[in-house]
ZANUTOR-731208 format. One record per residue: x negated, y, z negated of N, C-alpha, C in turn. Coordinates in steps of 0.2 Angstrom, whole numbers, plus 5000, padded with zeros to 4 digits. Example, Ala and Ser with C-alpha at 12.3 -4.5 7.8 and 13.67 -1.06 7.14 Angstrom:
<rs>
493449724961493849784961493449844961493649894965493249954964493650004961
</rs>
This chain:
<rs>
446655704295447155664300447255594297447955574296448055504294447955464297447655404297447455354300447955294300448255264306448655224306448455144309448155114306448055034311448854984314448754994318449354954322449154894326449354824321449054744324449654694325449654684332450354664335450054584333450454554331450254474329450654424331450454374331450854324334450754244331451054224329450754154325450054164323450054204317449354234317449054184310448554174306448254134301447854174298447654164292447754204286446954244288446854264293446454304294446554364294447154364296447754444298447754474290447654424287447954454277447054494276446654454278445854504277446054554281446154554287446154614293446654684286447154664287447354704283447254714275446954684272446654714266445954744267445654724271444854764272445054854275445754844279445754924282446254964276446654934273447154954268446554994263445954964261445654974256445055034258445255064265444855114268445155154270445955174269446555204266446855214273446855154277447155154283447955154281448555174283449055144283449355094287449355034287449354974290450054964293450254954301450854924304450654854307451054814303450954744305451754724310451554704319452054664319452254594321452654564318452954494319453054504327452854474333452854474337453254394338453854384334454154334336453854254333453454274328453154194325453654134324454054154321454354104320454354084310454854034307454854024303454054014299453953964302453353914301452753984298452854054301452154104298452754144292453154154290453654194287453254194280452554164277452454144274451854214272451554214278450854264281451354324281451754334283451954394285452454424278452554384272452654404268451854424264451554404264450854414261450654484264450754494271450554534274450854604274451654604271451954644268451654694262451454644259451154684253450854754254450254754258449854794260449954844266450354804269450654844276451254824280451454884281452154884284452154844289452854774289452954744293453554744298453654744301454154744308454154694313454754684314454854614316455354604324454954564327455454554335455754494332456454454333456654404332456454354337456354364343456054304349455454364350454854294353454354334357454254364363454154444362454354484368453654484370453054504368452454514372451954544366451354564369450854584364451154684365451454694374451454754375452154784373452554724372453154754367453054774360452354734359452454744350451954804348451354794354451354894355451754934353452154944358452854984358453254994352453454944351453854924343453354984337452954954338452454994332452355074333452455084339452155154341452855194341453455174341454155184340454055224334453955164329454155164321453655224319452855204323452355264320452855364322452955344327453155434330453855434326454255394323454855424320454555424312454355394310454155384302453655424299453155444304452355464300452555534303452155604300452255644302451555654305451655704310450855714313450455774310449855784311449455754313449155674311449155624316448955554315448455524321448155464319447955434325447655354323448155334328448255264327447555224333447555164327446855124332447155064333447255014338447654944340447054894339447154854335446754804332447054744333446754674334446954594331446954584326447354544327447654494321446954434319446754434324446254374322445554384320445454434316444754454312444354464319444454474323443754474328443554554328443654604327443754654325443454694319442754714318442354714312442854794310442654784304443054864301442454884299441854904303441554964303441554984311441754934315441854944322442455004321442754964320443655004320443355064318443055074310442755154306442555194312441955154319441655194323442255234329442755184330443155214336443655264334443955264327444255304325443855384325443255364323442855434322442655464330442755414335442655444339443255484341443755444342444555464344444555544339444755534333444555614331444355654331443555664336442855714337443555714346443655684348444055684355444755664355445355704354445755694350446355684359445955724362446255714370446055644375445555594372445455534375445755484372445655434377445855354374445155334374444955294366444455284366444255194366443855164367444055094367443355074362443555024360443054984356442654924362442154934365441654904371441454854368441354784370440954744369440354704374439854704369439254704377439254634379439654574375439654514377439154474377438654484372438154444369438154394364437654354366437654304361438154234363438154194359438954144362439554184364439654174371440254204373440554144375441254124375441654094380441754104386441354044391441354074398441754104400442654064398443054124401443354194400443154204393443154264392442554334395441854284397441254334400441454324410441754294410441954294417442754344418443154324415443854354413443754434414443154454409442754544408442754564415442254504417441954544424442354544431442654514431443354514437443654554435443954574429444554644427443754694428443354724426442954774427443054784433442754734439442754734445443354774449444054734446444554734450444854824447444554814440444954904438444454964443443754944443443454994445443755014452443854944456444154954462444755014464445154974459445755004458445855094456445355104451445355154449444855214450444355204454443755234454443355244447443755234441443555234434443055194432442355184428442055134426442255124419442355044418442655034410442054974411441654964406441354904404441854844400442254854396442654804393443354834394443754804398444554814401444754764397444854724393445254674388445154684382444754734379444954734374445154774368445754744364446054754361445954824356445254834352445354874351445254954352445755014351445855064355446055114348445855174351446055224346446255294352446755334349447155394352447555424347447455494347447955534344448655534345448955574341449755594340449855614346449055664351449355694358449455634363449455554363449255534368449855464366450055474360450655434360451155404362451655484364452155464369451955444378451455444381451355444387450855344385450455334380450655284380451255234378451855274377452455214376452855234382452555284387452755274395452355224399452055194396451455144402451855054401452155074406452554984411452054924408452754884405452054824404452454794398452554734395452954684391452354634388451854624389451254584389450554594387450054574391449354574391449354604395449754604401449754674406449754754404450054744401450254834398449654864395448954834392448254864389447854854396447954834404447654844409448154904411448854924412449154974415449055034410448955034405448655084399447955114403447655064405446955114408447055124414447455104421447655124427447955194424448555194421448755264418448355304418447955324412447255334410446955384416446855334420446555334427446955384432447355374431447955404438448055474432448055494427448355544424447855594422447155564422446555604421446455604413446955554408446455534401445955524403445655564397444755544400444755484394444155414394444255364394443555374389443355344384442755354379442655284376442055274378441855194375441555204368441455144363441055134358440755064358440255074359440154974357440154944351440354884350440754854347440354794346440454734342440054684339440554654344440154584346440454554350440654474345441354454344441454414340441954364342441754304343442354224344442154194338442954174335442954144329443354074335442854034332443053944335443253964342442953984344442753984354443354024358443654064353444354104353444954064354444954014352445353964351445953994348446154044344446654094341447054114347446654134352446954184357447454144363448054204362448754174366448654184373448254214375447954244382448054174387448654184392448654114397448554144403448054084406447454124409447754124418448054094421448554114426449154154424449454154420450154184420449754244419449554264412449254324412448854364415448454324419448054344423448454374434448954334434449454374437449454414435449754444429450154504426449654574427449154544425448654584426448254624433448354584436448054584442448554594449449154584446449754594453449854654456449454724455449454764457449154774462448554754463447854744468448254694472448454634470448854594474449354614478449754674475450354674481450054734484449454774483449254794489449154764495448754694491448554664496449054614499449554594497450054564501450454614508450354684505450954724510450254734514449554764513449154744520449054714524449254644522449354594526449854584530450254604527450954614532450954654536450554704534450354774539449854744544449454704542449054674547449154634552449554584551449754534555450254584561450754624557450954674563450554704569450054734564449654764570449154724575448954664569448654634575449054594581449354584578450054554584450254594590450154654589450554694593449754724596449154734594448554754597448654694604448654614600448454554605449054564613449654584610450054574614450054654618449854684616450054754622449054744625448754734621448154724626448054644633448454604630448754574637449054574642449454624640449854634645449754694649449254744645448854814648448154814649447854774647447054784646446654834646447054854641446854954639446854944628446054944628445854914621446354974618446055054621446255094615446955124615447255114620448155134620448555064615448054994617448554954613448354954605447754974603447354984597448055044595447955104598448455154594449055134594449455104600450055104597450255054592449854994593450054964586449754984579449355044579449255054573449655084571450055154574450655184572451255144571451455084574452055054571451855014562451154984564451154964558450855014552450555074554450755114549451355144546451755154548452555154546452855104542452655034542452654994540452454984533451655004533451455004527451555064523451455114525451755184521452355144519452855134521453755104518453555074512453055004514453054964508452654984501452155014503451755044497452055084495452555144494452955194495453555154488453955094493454255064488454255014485453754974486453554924480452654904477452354944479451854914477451554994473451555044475451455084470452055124466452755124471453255134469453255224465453155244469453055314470453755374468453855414464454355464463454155524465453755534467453655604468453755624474453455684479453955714484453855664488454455644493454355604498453855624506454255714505453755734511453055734510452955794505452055784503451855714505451955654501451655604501451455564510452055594512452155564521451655604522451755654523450855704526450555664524450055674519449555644516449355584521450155564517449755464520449555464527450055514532449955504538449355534544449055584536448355634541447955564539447855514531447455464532447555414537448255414539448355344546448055394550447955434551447755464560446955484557446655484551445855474551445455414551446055354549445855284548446055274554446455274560446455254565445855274569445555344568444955394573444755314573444455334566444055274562444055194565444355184565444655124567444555094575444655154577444455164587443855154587443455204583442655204585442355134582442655124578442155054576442354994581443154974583443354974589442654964592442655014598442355034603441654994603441255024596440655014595440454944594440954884593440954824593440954804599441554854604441354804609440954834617440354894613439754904618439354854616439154844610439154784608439054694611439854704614440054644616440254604612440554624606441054574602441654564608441854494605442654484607443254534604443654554607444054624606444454574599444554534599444954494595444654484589444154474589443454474582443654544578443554574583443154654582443754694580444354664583445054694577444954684570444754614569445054594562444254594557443954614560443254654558443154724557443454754562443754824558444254854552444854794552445354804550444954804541444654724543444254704533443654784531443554804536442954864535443354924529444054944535444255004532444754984527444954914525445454904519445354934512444554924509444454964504444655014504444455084508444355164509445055164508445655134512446155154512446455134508446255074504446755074495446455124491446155134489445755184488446055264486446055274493446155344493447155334493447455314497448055284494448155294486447955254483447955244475447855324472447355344472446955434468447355464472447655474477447655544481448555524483448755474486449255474490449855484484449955424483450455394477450255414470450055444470449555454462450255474457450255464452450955474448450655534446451255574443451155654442451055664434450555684431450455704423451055704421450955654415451655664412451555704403451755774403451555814398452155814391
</rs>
C-alpha cells in the first residue's frame, strides 16, 4: 500500500524541508501545502518542492482547507490502494512516530488512527490544559474516549477519504469535527502514543486560543445556548402558571411541553442541523420530552417533600437532567446517517 504524507503549512521554517526529507527518504510520497504563506516563505516552499509535491492556496484559508486541498489532489492523482498520515510542518512529529500510526492504520484499514500524546515532560501549560478541556468536552459530546483530541498527527485509508473531505470545518475546527464524525458514524477511533514534542514552548504554532477555541467548541455551545432559551421559557411559564394555579405538577407539565417544542425546533435547525427523517426524529425526541419530563416531575416532587423552595428545586432539576438530554439527543436523536 502507498504511503502518502499530507503537511498543511503555513509560514512554516526550515523544519518543514527535514519533515520532508526524513519521510521522502522512507519512500513516503510527500504533499506539501502552501496554506497561503506569502512571498516572504516562496523560498522554503521552493526547497520543499524538490522532494514533495507542492500545492498552493493564494490567501490563507485554514489548516482544514489545506486538508481538503491535499486530500482533493491525493483522490484525483494517486491511484488506490494508499493511505495517507497528516503531519506538521514544524518537526514536532518524530518519523518513527508517523512509521508507528501508519502501521497501525494499515493492520486497521477501517479506522482513523491518531498519533496520542501522553503530555509529559515540559509541556506548555496551554497546550496541557487546552488537551484536557477538548478531551472533556469531546468525551461529553460524544460518549467517545479520545486521550489527545488536537493532535495533528492521523493516519486512514483510501476507505475513509472521501467521508473525511465530508466533515464541515475551514480551520482547527475541522480535526475536532473529524472525530465528532468519527463518533456519530461509528469510525472506530485507534490510538498510538507518540513522543511528546515542543520546539521553543510551541512558539511556531498558529493555534489562536479564543478564536480557535470557539471554532472548536461552538457546538457544545449552541447546545447550550438553545437550552437556555428552552429554559428561561420553561421556567417563566412554570413561575407564572404556578402563581396563578398553585398546582406544582400541571404548571411543571405544561410548561414543559411548550418549551419542548421549542427546543426540539432549535436543535433540529441550528445546533445539530439535522437532514434526516423529520418524523422519525419528532417521535424520538418526544418519547425523550415525555421520559425527561416523568423525570423531571419526580425529582420535582422529591425536592419539594423535602421542602425545597419550588423555585430552587426547578432550576435544580432542570441543571440535573441537561447532561442525559444532550447526550442522548446527540447518539440517538440527530445522529447523522452513515455516509458510505
Amino acid at each position: 500500500m502507498k504511503h502518502i504524507a499530507l503537511i498543511p503549512a503555513y509560514q512554516p521554517d526550515k523544519e518543514l524541508i527535514q519533515v520532508i526529507s526524513g519521510l521522502a527518504e522512507r519512500n513516503f510520497t510527500v504533499i506539501t501545502v502552501d496554506d497561503g504563506s506569502g512571498q516572504k516563505y516562496e523560498s522554503i516552499f521552493r526547497l520543499a518542492s524538490v522532494k514533495s509535491v507542492v500545492l498552493t492556496h493564494e490567501i490563507n484559508q485554514g489548516k482544514g482547507e489545506a486538508l481538503k486541498t491535499g486530500m482533493r489532489y491525493i483522490m484525483e492523482q494517486i491511484k488506490e490502494p494508499y493511505l495517507i498520515v497528516t503531519a506538521d510542518a514544524d518537526g514536532q512529529h518524530q518519523i518513527q512516530d508517523i512509521l508507528n500510526v501508519c502501521t497501525e492504520a494499515e493492520q486497521h484499514p477501517e479506522s482513523l488512527v491518531l498519533g496520542s500524546r501522553k503530555f509529559e515532560g515540559r509541556v506548555p501549560l496551554r497546550s496541557r490544559f487546552g488537551n484536557a478541556v477538548t478531551r472533556t468536552v469531546y468525551r461529553l459530546c460524544s460518549g467517545v474516549s479520545v486521550y489527545d483530541t488536537q493532535t495533528g498527527l492521523r493516519a486512514f485509508t483510501n476507505q475513509l477519504t472521501e467521508k473525511m473531505l465530508s466533515v464541515e470545518g475551514s480551520r482547527y475546527e475541522y480535526e475536532m469535527n473529524v472525530l465528532m464524525y468519527s463518533a456519530k458514524t461509528g469510525i472506530p477511533i485507534r490510538e498510538v502514543w507518540i513522543s511528546t514534542v515542543y520546539l521553543n514552548e510551541n512558539a511556531s504554532s498558529h493555534f489562536h486560543a479564543v478564536r480557535d477555541s470557539f471554532r472548536i467548541y461552538k457546538e457544545i455551545l449552541k447546545f447550550s445556548a438553545s437550552s437556555f432559551i428552552s429554559f428561561l421559557i420553561d421556567y417563566g411559564l412554570f413561575c407564572l402558571l404556578s402563581a396563578l394555579t398553585g398546582m406544582l405538577t400541571l404548571s411543571n407539565v405544561m410548561a414543559r411541553i411548550f418549551s419542548s417544542i421549542v427546543n426540539y425546533t432549535l436543535n433540529k435547525k441550528l445546533v445539530f442541523r439535522s437532514q434526516g427523517n423529520t418524523g422519525k426524529s419528532a417521535v424520538k425526541y418526544f418519547l425523550l420530552a415525555g421520559a425527561i419530563l416523568l423525570c423531571n416531575t419526580l425529582i420535582l416532587k422529591g425536592f419539594a417533600v423535602i421542602g425545597l423552595n419550588a423555585y430552587l428545586a426547578k432550576i435544580l432539576t432542570e441543571m440535573i437532567l441537561f447532561v442525559c438530554s444532550y447526550l442522548i439527543q446527540h447518539k440517538f436523536i440527530f445522529r447523522k446517517e452513515h455516509v458510505s
